[in-house]
C-alpha positions in Angstrom: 0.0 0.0 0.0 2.7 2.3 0.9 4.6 1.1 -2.3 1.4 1.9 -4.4 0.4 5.3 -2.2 4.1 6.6 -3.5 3.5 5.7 -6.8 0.6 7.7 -7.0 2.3 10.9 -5.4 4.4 11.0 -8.0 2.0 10.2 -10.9 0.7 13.6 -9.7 3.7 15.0 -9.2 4.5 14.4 -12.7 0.9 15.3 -14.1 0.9 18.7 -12.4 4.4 19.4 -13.6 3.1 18.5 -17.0 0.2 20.4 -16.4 2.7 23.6 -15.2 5.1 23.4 -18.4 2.4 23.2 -20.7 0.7 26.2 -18.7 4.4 28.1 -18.8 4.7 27.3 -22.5 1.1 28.2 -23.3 1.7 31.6 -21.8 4.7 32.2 -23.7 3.5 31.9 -26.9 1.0 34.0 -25.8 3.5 36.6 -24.7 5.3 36.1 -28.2 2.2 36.5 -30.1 1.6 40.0 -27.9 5.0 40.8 -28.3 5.1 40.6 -32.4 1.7 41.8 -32.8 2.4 44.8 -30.7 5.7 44.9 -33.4 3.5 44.4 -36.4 1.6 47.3 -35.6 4.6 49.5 -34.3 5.8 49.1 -37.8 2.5 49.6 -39.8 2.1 52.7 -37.9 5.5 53.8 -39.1 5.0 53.0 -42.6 1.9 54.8 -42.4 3.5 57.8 -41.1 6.5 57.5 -43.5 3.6 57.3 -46.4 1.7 60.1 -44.7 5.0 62.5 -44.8 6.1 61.1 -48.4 2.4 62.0 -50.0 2.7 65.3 -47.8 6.0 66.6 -49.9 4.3 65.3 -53.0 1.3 67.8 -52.6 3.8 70.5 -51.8 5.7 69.8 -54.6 3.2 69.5 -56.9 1.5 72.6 -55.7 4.8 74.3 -56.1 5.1 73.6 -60.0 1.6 73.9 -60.4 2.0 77.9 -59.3 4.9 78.1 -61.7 2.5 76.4 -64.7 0.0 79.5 -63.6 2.6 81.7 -64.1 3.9 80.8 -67.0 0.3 80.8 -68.4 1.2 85.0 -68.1 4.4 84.6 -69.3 4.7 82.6 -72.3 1.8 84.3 -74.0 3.3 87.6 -73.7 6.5 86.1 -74.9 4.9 84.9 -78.3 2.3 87.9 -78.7 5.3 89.9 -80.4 4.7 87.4 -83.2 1.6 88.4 -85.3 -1.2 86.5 -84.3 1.0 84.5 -82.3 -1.2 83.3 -79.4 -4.0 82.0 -82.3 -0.8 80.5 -84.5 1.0 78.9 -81.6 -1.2 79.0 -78.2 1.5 79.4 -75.7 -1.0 79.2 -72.7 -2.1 75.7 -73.5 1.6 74.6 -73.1 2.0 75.0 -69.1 -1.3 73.8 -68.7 -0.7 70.5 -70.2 2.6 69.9 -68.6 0.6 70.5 -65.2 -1.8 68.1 -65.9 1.1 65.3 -67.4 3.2 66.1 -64.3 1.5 67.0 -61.4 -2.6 65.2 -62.5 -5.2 66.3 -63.6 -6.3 67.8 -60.2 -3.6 70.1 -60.6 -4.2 70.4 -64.4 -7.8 71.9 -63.9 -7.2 74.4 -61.2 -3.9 75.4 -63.7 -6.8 75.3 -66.9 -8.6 78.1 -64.5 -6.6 79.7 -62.8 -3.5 80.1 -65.9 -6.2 82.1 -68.1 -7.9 84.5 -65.3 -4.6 86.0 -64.4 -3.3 86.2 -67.9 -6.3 88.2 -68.4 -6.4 90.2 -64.7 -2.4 91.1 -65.5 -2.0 91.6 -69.4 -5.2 91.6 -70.7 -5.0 88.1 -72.6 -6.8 86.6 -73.1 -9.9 89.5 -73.7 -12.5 89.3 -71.6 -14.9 88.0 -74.3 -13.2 84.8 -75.2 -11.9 84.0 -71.6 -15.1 81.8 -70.9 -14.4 79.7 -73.7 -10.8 79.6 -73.1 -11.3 78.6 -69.4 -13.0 75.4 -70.8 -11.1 74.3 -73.6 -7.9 75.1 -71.0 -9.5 72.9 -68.0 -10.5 70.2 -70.7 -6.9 70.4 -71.4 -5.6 69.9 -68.0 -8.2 67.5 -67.0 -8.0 65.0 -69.7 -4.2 65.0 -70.2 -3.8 64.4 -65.8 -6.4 61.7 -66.0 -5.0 59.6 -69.4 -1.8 59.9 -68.3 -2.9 58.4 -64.7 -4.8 55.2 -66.4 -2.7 54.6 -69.8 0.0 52.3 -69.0 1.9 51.2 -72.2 4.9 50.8 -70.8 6.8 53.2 -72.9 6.9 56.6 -71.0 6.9 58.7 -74.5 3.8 56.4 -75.8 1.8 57.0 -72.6 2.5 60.9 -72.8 1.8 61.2 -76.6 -1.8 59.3 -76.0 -2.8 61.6 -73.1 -1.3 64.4 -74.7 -3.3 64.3 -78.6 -6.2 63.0 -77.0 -6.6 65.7 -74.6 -5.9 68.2 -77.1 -8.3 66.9 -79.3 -10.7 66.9 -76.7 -10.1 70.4 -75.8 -10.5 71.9 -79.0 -13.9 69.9 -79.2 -15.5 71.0 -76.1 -14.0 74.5 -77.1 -15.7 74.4 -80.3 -19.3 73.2 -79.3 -19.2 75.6 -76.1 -18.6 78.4 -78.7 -21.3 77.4 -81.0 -23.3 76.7 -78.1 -23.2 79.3 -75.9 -20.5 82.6 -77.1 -21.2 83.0 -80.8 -25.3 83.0 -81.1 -24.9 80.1 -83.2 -22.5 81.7 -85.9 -20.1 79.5 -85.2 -19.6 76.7 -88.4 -17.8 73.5 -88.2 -15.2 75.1 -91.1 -14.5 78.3 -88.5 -14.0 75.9 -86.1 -11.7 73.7 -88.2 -9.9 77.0 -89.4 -9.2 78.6 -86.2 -8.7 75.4 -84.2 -6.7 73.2 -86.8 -5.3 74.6 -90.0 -3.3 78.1 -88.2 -2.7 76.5 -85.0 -0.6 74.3 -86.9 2.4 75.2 -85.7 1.4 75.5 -82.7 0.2 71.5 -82.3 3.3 70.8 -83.8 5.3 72.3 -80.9 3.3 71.4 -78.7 3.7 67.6 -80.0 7.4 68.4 -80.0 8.1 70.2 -76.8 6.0 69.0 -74.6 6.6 65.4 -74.2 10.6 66.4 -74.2 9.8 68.7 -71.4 8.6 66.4 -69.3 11.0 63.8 -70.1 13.7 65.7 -69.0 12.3 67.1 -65.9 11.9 63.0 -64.9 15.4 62.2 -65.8 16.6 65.0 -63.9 14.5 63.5 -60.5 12.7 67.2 -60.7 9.3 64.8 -60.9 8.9 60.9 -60.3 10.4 58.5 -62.9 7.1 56.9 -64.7 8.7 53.1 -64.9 11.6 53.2 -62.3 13.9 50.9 -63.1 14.5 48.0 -61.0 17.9 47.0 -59.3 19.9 43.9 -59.4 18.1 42.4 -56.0 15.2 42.6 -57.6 13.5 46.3 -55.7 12.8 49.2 -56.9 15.1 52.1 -56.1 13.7 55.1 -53.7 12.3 57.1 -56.8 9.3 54.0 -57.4 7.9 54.6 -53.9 7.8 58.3 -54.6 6.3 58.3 -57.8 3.6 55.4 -56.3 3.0 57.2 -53.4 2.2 60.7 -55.6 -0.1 59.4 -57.9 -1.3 57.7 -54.7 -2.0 60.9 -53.4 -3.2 62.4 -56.5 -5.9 60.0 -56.9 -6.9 61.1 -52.6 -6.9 65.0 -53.1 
């Protein structure tokens, strides 16, 4: 009995031990699950606030070139106005508004559209005051489309995606310019061969600048870092270099503004 009452102490013994480690243990992994959870979020909240500050100097930025677009929408125009007919044959003010939409979205692109054209016309007196409601929406068409194209088209090739975004917002552009002339500014005087004249055959020149300059413009300001490479390119391990996280995180915060 003795034999057997000994042999049962230290059955128990063992089972509450047992019982202990596997209580000790149990609470362990519960303090490393705590402990790398607690990590987990310690970290997401720093990548947020690392995102937070990145998208913050990417709206400054952006606002930054998008007041020098606005300014050169006074600038340029008085430039080419010494040539005779100059704003019809080449349209300067349509040139900063584009880049601003290309390079900064078309958030930035449409206040530029607006704003460009008021103060040209507040500070020089260009446009006149009779065609600056027309001009204001064939400028913001210009801004808007170009931004939002050159936010969705994805070819690959940076020149393709800006020559896509770039004729099809000008077309566009001249369209809604056109029917909000016929519309709404000419008392329906306006033809489709005025319209074709005016808008087309001598601004000629002017598209083709505009096709030339433009894309190279913003080519360069990318390969000089002054804006976000389009396709960063990748290094040998396989991750994009500190540029691709810009340029994600300010269209990022393009698409939230």
């Amino acid at each position: 009995m003795k034999n057997q009452s000994e042999q049962n102490i230290g059955q128990t013994s063992e089972l509450q031990y047992a019982v202990t480690t596997a209580e000790t243990a149990d609470a362990e992994t519960k303090t490393t699950v705590a402990t790398d959870e607690a990590a987990n979020a310690q970290s997401s909240e720093e990548q947020l606030k690392n995102k937070r500050k990145i998208q913050a100097k990417a709206a400054t930025k952006n606002t930054v070139i998008a007041a020098l677009f606005s300014a050169l929408c006074i600038v340029l125009p008085m430039a080419f106005h010494a040539v005779p007919q100059g704003g019809l044959i080449f349209c300067p003010m349509h040139i900063p508004v584009l880049l601003a939409g290309l390079i900064c979205g078309w958030q930035y692109g449409l206040v530029v559209g607006i704003v460009g054209p008021t103060l040209s016309m507040l500070t020089t007196g260009m446009p006149p005051l009779a065609t600056l409601p027309s001009m204001l929406i064939e400028c913001a068409v210009y801004g808007l489309v170009s931004g939002l194209l050159m936010k969705f088209v994805r070819t690959g090739h940076v020149y393709a995606d800006m020559y896509v975004s770039l004729i099809v917002a000008m077309l566009a552009g001249r369209i809604i310019g056109g029917i909000c002339k016929a519309l709404f500014f000419t008392d329906g005087e306006y033809t489709i061969a005025a319209w074709a004249t005016a808008y087309f055959v001598k601004a000629l020149p002017g598209i083709v600048m505009h096709l030339a300059l433009i894309p190279s413009v913003v080519f360069a300001l990318m390969k000089a870092r002054v804006t976000e490479e389009r396709y960063p390119k990748i290094k040998d391990d396989g991750r994009n270099d500190s540029s691709s996280v810009q340029s994600q995180t300010c269209n990022e915060t393009g698409e939230q503004r």
